[in-house]
C-alpha positions in Angstrom: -26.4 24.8 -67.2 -29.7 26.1 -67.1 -31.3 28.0 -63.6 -33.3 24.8 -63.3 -31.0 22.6 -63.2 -29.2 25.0 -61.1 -32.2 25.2 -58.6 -32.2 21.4 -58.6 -28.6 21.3 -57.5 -28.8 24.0 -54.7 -31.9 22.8 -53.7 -30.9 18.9 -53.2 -27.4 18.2 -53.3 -26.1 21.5 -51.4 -28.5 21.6 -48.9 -28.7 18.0 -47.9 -24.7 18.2 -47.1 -25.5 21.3 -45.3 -27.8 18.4 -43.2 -25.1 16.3 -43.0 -22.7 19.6 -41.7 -25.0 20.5 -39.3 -25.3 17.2 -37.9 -21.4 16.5 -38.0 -21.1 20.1 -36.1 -22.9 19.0 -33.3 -21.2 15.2 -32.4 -18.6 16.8 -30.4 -21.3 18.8 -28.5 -23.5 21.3 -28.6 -22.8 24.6 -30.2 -24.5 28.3 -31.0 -26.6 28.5 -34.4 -23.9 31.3 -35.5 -21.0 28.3 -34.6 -22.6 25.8 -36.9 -22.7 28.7 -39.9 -19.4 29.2 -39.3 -18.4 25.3 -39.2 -20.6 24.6 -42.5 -19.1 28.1 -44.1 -15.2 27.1 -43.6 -16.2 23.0 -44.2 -17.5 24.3 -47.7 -16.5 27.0 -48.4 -19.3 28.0 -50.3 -20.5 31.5 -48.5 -23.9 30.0 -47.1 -26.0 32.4 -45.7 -27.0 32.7 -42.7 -30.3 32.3 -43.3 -30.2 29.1 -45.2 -28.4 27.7 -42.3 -30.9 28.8 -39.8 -33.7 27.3 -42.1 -31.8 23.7 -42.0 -31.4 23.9 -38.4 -35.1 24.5 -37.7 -36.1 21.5 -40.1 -33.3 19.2 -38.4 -35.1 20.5 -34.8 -38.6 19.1 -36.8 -37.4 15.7 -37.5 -36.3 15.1 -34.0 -32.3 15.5 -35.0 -31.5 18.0 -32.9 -32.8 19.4 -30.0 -32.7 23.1 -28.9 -31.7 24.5 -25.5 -31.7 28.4 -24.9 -29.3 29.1 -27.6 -27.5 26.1 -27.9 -28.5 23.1 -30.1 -27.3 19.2 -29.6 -28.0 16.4 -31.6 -30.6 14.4 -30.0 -30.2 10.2 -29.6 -31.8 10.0 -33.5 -29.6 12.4 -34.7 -26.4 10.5 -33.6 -27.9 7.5 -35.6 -28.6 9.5 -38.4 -24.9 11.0 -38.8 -23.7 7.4 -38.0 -25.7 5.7 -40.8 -25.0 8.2 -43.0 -21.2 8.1 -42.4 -21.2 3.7 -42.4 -23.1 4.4 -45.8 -20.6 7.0 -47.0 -17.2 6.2 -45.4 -15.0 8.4 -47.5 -17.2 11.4 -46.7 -15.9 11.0 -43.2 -12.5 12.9 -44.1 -14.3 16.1 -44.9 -17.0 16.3 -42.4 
């Protein structure tokens, strides 16, 4: 495998579960940014940084996903659709989220 097709991976298919992981982290309520690291790091258990995290959780506050209060981030009303569309799409994905 080259780097670029390495890069492609990491940059598409890892980081848009990480999406999917940070969205499934917050349907039973809100939680700390450090919480979600540590709910996509054991879901995966691929050693994410925490940085990487942190940048998916800002872009998921962007869209409207998820909402931040003081240090504790919920999914928002379009969020909850958004996990629930993805998971009616992908049902078998359900088990490991």
């Amino acid at each position: 495998m080259t780097s670029d097709q390495l890069n492609y991976i990491e940059k598409y298919f890892i980081k848009g579960l990480i999406r999917i992981l940070v969205l499934s982290a917050l349907r039973e309520g809100g939680k700390c940014g450090y919480h979600i690291y540590r709910y996509v790091n054991n879901k995966t258990k691929l050693k994410t940084s925490l940085s990487t995290v942190y940048t998916i959780i800002r872009e998921l506050v962007d869209r409207g996903l998820i909402t931040r209060i003081g240090d504790i981030y919920q999914l928002t009303e379009r969020g909850f659709e958004t996990l629930n569309l993805f998971l009616k799409k992908y049902p078998k994905l359900k088990s490991i989220l």
